[in-house]
C-alpha positions as CSV (number, residue, x, y, z in Angstrom):
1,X,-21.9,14.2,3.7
2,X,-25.8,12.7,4.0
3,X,-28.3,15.5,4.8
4,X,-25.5,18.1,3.7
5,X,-27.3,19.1,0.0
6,X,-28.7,22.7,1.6
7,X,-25.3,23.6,2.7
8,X,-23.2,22.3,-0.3
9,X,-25.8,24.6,-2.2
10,X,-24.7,27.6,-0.5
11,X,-20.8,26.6,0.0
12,X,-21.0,25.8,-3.8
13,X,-19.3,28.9,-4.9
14,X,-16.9,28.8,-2.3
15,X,-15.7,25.2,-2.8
16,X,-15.4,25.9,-6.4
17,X,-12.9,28.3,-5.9
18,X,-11.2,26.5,-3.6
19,X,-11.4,23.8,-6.1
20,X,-10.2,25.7,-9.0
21,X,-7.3,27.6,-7.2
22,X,-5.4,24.4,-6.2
23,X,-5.2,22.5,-9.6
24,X,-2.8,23.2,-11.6
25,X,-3.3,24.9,-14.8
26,X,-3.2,22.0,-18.1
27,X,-3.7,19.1,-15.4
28,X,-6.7,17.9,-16.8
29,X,-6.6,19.4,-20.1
30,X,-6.0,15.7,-21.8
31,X,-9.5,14.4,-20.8
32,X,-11.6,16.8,-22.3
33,X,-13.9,15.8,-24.9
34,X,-14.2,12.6,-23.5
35,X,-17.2,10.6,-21.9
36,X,-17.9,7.0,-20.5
37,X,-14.9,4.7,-20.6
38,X,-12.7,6.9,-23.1
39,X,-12.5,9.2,-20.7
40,X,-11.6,7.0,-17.4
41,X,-9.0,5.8,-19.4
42,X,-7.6,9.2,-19.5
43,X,-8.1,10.0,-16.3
44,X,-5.8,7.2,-15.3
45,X,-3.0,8.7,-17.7
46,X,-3.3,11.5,-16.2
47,X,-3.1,10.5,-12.4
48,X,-0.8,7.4,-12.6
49,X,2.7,8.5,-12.4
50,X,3.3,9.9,-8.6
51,X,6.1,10.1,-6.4
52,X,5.2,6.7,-3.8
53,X,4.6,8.0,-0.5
54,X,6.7,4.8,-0.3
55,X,4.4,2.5,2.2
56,X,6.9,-0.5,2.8
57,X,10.1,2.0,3.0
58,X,8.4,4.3,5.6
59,X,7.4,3.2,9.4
60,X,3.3,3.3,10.2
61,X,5.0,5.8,12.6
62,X,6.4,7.8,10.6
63,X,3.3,8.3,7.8
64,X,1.0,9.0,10.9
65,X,4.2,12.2,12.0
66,X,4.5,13.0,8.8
67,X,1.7,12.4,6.3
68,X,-1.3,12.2,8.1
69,X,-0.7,15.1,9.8
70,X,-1.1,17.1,6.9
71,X,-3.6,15.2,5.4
72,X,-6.3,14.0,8.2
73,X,-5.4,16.5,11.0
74,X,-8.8,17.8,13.0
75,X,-8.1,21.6,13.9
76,X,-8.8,19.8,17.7
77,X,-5.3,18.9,17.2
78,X,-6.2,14.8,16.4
79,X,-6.5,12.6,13.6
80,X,-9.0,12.5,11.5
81,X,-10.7,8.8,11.5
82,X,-13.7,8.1,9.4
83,X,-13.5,4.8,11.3
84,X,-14.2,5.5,14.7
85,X,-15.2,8.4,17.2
86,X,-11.4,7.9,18.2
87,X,-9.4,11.6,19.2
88,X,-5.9,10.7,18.9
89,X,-3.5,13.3,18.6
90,X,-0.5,10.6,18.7
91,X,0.3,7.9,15.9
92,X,0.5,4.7,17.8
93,X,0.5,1.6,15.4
94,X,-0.8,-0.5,18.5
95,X,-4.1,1.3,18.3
96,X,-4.2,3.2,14.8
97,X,-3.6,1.6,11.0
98,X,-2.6,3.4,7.9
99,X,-6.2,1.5,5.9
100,X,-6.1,0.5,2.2
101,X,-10.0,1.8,2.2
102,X,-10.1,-0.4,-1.4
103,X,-8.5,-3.0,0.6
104,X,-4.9,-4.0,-1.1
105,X,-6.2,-7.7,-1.5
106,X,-8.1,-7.0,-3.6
107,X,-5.6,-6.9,-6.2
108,X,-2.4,-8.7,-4.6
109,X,-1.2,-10.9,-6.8
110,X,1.8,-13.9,-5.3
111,X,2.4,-11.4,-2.7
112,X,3.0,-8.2,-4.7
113,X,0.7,-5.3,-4.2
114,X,2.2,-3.5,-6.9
115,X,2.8,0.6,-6.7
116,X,-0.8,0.9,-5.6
117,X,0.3,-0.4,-1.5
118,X,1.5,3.0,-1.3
119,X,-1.0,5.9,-3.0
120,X,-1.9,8.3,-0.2
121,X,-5.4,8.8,-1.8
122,X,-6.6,5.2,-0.5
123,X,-4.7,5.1,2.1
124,X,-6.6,7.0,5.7
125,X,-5.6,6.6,9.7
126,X,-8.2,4.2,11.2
127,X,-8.8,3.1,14.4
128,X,-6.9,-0.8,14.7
129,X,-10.2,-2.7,16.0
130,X,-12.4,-1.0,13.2
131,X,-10.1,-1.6,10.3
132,X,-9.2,-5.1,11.7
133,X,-12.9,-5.6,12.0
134,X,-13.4,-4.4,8.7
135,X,-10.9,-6.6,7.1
136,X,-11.8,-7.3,3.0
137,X,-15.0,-7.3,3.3
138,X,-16.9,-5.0,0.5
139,X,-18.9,-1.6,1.4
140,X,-22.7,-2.3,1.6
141,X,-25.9,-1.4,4.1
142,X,-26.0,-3.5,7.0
143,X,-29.4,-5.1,7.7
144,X,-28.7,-6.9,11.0
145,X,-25.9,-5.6,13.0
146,X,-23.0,-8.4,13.5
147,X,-20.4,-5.6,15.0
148,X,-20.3,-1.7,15.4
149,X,-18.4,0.8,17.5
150,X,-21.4,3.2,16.7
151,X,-19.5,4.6,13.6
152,X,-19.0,1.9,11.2
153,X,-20.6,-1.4,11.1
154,X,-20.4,-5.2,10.0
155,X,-23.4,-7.9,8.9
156,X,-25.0,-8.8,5.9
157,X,-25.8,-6.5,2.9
158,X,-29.6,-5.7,2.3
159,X,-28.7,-3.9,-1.2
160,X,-29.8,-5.5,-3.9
161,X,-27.6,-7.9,-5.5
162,X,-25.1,-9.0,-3.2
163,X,-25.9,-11.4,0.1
164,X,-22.5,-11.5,1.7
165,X,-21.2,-9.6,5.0
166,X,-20.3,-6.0,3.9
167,X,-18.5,-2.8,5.9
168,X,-20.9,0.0,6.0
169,X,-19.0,3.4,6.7
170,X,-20.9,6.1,8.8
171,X,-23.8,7.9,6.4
172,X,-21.5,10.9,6.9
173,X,-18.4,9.5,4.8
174,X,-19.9,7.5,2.6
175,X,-19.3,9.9,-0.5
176,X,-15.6,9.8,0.7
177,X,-15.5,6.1,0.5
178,X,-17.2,6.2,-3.3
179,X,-15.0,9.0,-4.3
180,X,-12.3,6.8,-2.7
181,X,-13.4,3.6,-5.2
182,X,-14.0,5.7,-7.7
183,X,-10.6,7.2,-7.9
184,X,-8.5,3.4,-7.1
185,X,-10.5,2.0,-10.3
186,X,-9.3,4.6,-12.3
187,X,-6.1,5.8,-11.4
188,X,-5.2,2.1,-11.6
189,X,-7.0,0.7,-14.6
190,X,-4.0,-1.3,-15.4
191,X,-5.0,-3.4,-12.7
192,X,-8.4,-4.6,-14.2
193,X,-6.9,-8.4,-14.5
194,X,-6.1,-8.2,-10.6
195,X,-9.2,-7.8,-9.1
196,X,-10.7,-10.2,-6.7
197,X,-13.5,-8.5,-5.6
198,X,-17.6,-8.8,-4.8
199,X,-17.2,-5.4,-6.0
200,X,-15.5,-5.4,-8.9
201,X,-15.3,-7.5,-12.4
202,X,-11.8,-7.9,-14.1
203,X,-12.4,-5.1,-16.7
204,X,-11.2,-1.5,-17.3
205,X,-14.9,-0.5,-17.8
206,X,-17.2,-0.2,-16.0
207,X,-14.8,-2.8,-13.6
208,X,-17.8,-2.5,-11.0
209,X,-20.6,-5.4,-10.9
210,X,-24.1,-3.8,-11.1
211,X,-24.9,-3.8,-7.2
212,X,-22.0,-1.9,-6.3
213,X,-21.9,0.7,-9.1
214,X,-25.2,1.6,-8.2
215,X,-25.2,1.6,-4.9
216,X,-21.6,4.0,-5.1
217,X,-23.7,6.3,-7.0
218,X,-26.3,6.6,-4.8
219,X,-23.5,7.4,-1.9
220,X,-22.0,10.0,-4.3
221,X,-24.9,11.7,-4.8
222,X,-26.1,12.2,-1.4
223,X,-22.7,13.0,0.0
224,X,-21.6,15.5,-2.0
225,X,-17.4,16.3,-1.7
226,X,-16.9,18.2,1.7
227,X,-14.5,20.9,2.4
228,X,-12.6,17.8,4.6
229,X,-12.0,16.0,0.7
230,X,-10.8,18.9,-0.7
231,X,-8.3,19.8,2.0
232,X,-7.4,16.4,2.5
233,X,-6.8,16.1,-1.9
234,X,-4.7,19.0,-2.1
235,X,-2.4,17.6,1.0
236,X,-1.8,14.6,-0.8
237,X,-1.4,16.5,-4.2
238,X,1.7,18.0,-1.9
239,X,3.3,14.9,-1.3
240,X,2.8,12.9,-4.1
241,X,1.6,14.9,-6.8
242,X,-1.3,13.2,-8.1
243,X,-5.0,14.5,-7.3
244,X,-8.6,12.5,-7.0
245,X,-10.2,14.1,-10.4
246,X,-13.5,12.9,-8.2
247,X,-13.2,15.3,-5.5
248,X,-11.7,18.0,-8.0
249,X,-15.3,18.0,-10.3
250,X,-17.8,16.4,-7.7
251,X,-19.8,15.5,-10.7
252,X,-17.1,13.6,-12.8
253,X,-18.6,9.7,-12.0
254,X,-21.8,11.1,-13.6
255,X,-20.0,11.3,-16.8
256,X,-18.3,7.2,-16.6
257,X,-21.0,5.9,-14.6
258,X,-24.3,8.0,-14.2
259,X,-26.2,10.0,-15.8
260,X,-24.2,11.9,-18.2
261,X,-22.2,9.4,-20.2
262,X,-23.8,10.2,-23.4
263,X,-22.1,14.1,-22.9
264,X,-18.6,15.0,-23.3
265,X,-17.0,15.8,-20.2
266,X,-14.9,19.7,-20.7
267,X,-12.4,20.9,-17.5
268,X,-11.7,24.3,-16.7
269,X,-8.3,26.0,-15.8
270,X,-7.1,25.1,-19.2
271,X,-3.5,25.9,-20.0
272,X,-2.9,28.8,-22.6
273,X,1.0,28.7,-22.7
274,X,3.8,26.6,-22.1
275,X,3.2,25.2,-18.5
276,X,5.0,23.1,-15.9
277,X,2.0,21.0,-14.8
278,X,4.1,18.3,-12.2
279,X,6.1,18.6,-10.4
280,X,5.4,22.1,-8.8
281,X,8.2,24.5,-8.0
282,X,9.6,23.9,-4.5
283,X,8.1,20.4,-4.4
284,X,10.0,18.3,-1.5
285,X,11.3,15.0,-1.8
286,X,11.9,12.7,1.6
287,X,14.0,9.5,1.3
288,X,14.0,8.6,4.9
289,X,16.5,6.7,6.4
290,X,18.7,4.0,5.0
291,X,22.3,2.2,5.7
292,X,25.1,3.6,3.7
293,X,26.4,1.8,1.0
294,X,22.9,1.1,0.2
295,X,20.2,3.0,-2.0
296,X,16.9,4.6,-2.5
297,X,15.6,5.1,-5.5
298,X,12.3,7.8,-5.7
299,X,10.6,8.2,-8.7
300,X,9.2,11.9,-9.6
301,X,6.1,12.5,-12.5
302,X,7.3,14.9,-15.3
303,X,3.7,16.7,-17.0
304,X,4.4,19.9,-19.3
305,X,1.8,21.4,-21.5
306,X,2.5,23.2,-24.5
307,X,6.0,22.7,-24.3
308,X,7.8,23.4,-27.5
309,X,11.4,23.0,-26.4
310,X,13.4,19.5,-24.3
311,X,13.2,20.1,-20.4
312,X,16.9,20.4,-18.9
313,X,17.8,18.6,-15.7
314,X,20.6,19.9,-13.6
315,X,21.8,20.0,-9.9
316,X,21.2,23.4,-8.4
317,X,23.0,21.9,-4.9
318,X,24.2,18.5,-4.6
319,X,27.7,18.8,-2.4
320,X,27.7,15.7,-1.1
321,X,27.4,13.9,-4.6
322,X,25.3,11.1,-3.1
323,X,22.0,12.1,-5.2
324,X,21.9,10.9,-8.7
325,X,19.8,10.9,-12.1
326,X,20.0,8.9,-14.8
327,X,19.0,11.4,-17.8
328,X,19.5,15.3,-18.1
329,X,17.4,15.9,-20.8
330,X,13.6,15.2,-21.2
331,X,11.8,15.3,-24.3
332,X,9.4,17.8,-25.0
333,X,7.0,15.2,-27.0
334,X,6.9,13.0,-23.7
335,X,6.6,15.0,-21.1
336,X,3.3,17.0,-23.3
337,X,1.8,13.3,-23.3
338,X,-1.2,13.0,-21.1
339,X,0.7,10.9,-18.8
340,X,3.7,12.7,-19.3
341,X,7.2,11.6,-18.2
342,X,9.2,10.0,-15.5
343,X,12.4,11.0,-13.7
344,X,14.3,8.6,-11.4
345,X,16.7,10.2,-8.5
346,X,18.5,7.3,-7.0
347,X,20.3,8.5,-3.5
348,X,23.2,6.3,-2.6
349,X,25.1,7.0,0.7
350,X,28.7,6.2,1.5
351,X,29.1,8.1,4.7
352,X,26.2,8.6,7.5
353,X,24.8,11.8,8.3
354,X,21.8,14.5,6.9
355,X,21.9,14.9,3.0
356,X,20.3,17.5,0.8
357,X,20.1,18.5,-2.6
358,X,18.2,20.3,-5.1
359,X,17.2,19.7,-8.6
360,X,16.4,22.0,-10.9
361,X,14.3,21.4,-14.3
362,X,13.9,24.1,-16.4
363,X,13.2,25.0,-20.5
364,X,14.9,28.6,-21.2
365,X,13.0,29.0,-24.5
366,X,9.3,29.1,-22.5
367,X,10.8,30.3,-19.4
368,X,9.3,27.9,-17.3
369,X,11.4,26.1,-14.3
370,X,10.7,23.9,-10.8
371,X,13.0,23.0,-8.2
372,X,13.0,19.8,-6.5
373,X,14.3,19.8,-2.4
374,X,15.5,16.8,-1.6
375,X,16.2,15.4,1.7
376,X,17.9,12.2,2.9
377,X,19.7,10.5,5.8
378,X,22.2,7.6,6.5
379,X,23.0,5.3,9.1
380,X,25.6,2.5,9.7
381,X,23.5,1.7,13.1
382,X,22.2,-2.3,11.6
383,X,18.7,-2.2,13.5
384,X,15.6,-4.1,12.5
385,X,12.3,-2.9,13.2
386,X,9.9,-5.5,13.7
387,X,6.4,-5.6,11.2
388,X,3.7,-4.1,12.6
389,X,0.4,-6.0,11.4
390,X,-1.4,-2.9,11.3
391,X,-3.0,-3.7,7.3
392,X,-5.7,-5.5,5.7
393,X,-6.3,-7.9,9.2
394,X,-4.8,-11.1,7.6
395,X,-2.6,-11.7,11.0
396,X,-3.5,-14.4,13.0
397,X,-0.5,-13.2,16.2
398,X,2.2,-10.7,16.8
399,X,4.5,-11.8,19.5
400,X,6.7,-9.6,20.8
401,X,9.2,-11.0,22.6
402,X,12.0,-11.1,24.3
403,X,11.3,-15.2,24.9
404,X,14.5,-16.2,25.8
405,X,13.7,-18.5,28.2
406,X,12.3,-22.3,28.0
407,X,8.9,-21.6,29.4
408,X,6.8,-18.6,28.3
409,X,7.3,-15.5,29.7
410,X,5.1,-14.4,32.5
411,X,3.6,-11.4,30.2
412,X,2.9,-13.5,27.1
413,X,-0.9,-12.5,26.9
414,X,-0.9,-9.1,27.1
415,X,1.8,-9.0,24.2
416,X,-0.3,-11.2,21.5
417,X,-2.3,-9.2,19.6
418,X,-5.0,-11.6,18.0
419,X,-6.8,-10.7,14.6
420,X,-8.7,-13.0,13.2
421,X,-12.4,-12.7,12.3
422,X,-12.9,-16.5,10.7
423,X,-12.7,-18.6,12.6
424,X,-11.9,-19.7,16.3
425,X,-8.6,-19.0,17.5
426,X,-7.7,-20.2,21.1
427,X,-4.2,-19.9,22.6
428,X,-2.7,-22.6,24.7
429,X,0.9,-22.8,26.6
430,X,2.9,-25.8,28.6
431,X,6.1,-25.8,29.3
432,X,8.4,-25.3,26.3
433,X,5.6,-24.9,23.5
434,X,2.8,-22.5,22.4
435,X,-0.6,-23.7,20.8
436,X,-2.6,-21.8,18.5
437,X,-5.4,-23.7,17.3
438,X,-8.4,-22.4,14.4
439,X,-11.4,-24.1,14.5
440,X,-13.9,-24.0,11.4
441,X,-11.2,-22.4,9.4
442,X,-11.3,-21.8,5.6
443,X,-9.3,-24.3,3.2
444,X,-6.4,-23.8,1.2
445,X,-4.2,-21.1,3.6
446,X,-0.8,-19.4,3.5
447,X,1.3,-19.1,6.2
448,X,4.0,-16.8,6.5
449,X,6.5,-16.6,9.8
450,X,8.4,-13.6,9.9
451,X,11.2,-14.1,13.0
452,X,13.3,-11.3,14.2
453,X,16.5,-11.5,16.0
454,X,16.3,-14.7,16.0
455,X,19.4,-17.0,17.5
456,X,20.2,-20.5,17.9
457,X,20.6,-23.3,15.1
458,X,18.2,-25.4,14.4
459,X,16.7,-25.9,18.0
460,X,13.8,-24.2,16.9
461,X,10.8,-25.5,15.8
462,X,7.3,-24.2,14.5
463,X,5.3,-27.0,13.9
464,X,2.1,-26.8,11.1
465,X,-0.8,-29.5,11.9
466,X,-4.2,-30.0,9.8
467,X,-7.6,-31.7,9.9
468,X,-11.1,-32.2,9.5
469,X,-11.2,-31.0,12.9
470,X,-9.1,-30.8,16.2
471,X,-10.1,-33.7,17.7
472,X,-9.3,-35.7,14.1
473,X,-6.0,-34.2,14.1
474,X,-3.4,-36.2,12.9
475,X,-0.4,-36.1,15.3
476,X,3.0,-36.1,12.8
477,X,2.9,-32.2,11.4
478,X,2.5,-31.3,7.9
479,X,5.3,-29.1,7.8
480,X,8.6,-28.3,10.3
481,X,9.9,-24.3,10.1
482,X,13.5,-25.4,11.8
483,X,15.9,-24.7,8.8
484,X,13.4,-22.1,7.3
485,X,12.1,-20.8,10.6
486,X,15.3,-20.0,12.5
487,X,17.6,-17.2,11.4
488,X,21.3,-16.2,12.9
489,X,22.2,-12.9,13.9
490,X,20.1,-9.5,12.2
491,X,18.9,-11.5,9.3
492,X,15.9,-11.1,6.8
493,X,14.0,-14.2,6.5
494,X,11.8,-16.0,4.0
495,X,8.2,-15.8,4.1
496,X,7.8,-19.7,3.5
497,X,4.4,-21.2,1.9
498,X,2.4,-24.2,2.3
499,X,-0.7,-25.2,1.1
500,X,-3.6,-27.3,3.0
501,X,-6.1,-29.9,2.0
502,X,-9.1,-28.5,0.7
503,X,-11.1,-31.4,3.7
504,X,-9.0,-28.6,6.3
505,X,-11.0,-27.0,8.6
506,X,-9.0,-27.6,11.7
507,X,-5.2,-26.2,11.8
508,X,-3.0,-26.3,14.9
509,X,0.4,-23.7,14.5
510,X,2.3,-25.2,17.3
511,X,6.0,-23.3,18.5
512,X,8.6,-25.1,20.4
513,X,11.8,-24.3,22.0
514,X,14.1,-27.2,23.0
515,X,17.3,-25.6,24.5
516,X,17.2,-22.5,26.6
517,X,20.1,-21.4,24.1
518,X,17.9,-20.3,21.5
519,X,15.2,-17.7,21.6
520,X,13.5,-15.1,19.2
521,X,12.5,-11.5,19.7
522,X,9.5,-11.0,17.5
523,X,7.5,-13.5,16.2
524,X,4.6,-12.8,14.0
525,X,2.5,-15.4,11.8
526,X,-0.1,-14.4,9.5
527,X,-3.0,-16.8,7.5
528,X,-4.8,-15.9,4.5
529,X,-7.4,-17.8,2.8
530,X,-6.6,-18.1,-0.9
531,X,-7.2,-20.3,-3.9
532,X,-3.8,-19.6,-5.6
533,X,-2.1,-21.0,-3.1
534,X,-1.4,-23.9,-4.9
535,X,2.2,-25.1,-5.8
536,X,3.8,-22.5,-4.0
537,X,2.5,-19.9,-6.3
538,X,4.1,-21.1,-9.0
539,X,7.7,-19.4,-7.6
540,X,9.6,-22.5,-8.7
541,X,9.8,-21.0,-12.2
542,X,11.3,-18.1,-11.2
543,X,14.5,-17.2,-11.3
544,X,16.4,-14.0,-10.3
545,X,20.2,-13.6,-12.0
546,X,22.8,-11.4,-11.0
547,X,26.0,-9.7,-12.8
548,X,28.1,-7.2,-12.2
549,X,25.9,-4.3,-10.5
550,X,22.9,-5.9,-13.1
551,X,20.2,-7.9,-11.7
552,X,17.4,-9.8,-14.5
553,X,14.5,-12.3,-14.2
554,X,13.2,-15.1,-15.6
555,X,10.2,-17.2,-15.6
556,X,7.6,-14.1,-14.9
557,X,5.2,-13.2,-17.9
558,X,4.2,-9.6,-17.0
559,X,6.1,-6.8,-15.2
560,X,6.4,-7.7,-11.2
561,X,6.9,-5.6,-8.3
562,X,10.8,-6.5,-7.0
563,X,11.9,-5.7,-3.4
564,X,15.6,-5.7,-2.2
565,X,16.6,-6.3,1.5
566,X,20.5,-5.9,3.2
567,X,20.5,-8.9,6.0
568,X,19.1,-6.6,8.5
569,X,15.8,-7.1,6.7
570,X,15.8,-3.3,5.4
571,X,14.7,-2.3,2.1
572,X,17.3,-0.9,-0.3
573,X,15.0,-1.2,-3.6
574,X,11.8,-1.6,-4.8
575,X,10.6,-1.0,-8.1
576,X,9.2,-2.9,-11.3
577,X,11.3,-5.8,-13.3
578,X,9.9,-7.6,-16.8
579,X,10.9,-10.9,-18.0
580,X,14.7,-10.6,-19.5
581,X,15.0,-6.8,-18.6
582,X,18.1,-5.6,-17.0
583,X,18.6,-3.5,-13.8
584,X,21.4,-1.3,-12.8
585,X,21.9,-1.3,-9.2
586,X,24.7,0.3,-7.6
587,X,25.4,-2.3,-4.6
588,X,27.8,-4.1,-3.0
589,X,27.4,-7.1,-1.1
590,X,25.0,-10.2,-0.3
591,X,21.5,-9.0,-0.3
592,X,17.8,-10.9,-0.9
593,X,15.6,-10.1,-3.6
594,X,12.1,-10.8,-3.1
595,X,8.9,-11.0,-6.2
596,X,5.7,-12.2,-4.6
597,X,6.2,-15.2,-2.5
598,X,9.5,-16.0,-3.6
599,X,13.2,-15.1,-2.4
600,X,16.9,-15.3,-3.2
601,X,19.9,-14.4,-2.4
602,X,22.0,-12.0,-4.8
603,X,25.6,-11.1,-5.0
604,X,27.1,-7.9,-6.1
């Protein structure tokens, strides 16, 4: 933290034990020797494979109950929120977020945010007004104020080389959010072509534009890495067994970025002997909730070093027989690479209740071993829990219903919760419709309507208008939700697309019920501005096939992120697919799979 450089001087011993004592032995043996963009490039080998703290598949509740209370808990018994003066000592998503602090649109791509949505090392509790207020917008210093809750602060950057509105974090966390940068570029080089970014240039090295990589290691240096970053790294280490090498050797960015590039970078608590680097004995495994007859599938990293002999996989406890893995054996010459090995353990319920099992993964010959808990739960209860728009502040409303009436209900304004930084946004209701109208808006937007418990065919209607302003509004809509918009029953629905003239600066979202019949519980509409919105994405070359209990895709050039809902809109699978690759999945059923923008139905 700023003005902390006489106390770090006198902790320094202390922190480098703590430091030392809670990385494992061999973890960072594979980038010694190694300087500049050599060695970030082995630095994100080494910290890539992690078990997803599984953002989509988990409630906000739940991570705030369960994750951030053992990774940004205050010993004053609230959360810790670099965001805001805030004490909370309860997770409510109605006034807390779980923040992507490298915000996750930054490298969203047709919709998919890849495995990085869910890395605990980016993502921190936040108050909702500050992260809302903070939206995308890059970390700078704030000349004149626009906004600020006395903590953080919005308005236009005075550091040389950038003139656009910036998020400047207090002076106190500042080295947590370039620590924070530091780490996302790294552990995530792979994502170089995905950047869209003031920040960032779409390289592996040095991926940040001049401005920001100098003004991150000015932040470094005068906020060195606090007791709070090393607690908070080992915490996540726990969960998903990856670490922030910047926090780990406070000096690291000096060897990519600063001032030591032209000197080899060396790590200490080397491994001398055969070593089990990840997972760590007694590591535990949660895979939440889901219906039977569905699955999960959790994916855990698999580092040795030294190993001379193949790593055996075998159940130590598995009575119910509901916990599976696809490979007993791991190689010895994998598993010693620097990014080591994979295992997948794919838990598929036929009966609801509490599971557990435990894996065990040993090698006789070096007498090294680690047992994996696992923990699990089914449920044949079909509920849907409605999105919370608690990320990256690209909601325009949440409605939260019930509106099962023709006119509004009396309560309507205290249940919208209005985000939206960009433009003006007025709300407007008579009789059986609801107005939203954005003035001075951006061109080229997507919409996407996601309904819940929805009822009623047909006889609803979310009507789209656009112009070069609201009093040039045409009066025939550009586009009619009815078919798209309205679901029966518990049903997942599309996230439909549609793209506006580039004149648009005017947009009117206009919702209308026309029998008392039909209603919806939750309705919640977001808008981003984007320049790829164009042709729907380009979704109408994609294609998702499905055979037997094997699913494949065409029409998609490099791996994508794939998502599988049941028809109450849960998840049941999410992992990677490439173009003509096969994947087993052990369904049965009608269920939507979902790549970006675009979905369709499968049949098992």
């Amino acid at each position: 933290m700023l003005n902390r450089s006489l106390a770090a001087l006198f902790l320094f011993f202390g922190l480098t034990l703590s430091l030392f004592a809670q990385i494992p032995a061999g973890y960072y043996d594979g980038a010694d020797g190694k300087s500049g963009a050599e060695l970030k490039t082995a630095l994100s080998e080494i910290t890539r494979n992690y078990i997803s703290a599984d953002y989509e598949g988990f409630t906000a509740t739940y991570w705030g109950n369960t994750y951030y209370k053992k990774t940004d808990w205050k010993n004053g018994g609230y959360f810790w929120d670099m965001y805001s003066n805030e004490q909370r000592s309860i997770y409510d998503s109605n006034q807390m977020s779980r923040e992507h602090c490298l915000p996750r649109s930054w490298w969203e791509v047709g919709g998919d945010y890849g495995v990085a949505n869910s890395d605990l090392q980016n993502l921190y509790p936040s108050d909702y007004t500050a992260n809302s207020k903070k939206s995308n917008y890059p970390l700078g210093q704030v000349g004149t104020i626009n906004w600020t809750n006395n903590v953080v602060k919005l308005g236009v950057n005075t550091f040389p080389g950038y003139l656009g509105t910036v998020f400047e974090p207090s002076d106190e966390y500042k080295g947590d959010f370039a620590r924070t940068y530091f780490y996302m570029v790294t552990s995530h080089e792979d994502y170089a072509s995905r950047w869209s970014s003031p920040m960032l240039d779409n390289n592996a090295y040095p991926v940040f534009k001049a401005w920001a990589i100098s003004m991150l290691l000015a932040w470094a240096r005068q906020d060195p890495v606090s007791q709070k970053e090393i607690d908070r790294n080992n915490a996540v280490f726990a969960i998903q067994q990856n670490r922030n090498p910047f926090i780990d050797y406070p000096d690291l960015f000096e060897y990519i970025w600063g001032n030591k590039t032209s000197q080899n970078f060396n790590s200490t608590n080397k491994a001398s002997s055969a070593t089990m680097v990840t997972p760590v004995n007694g590591q535990f495994v949660d895979f939440g909730v889901i219906n039977i007859n569905t699955l999960k599938t959790r994916t855990i990293p698999i580092k040795t070093v030294l190993l001379s002999g193949n790593l055996t996989v075998s159940w130590a406890e598995n009575q119910s027989g509901y916990f599976s893995i696809a490979k007993n054996s791991i190689e010895a010459a994998k598993a010693n690479q620097i990014a080591g090995d994979t295992l997948n353990i794919v838990y598929a319920p036929l009966v609801s209740g509490s599971h557990t099992a435990k894996l065990l993964i040993t090698n006789t010959e070096s007498g090294i071993s680690s047992l994996i808990q696992l923990s699990a739960a089914a449920s044949t209860v079909t509920t849907v829990t409605p999105v919370t728009p608690d990320e990256d502040t690209d909601v325009i409303f949440f409605y939260t219903g019930p509106w099962d009436k023709v006119s509004l209900p009396s309560n309507f304004d205290t249940n919208i919760s209005s985000v939206y930084s960009n433009g003006d946004l007025k709300f407007s209701s008579s009789g059986n419709y609801l107005t939203a109208t954005f003035d001075k808006s951006p061109g080229y937007m997507r919409f996407a309507i996601y309904p819940r418990n929805a009822w009623g065919t047909n006889q609803n209607h979310l009507y789209v208008y656009e112009g070069a302003t609201l009093a040039s509004m045409g009066t025939t809509p550009i586009a009619d939700f009815d078919n798209n918009f309205v679901t029966t029953g518990d049903s997942y629905n599309n996230t439909p697309a549609i793209a506006l003239k580039e004149s648009t600066r005017a947009i009117k979202i206009q919702y209308a019920k026309v029998s008392q019949n039909v209603g919806i519980n939750n309705l919640f509409v977001t808008l981003r501005a984007s320049s790829s919105i164009h042709e729907a994405d380009g979704n109408s070359r994609i294609k998702i096939h499905s055979s037997g209990q094997y699913i494949s895709v065409s029409g998609i050039y490099d791996p994508k992120h794939i998502s599988i809902y049941n028809l109450c809109g849960q998840v049941v699978y999410q992992g990677s697919i490439e173009n003509g690759s096969r994947l087993f999945l052990p369904l049965k059923g009608v269920f939507l799979a979902k790549i970006g923008d675009y979905v369709q139905k499968v049949v098992f």
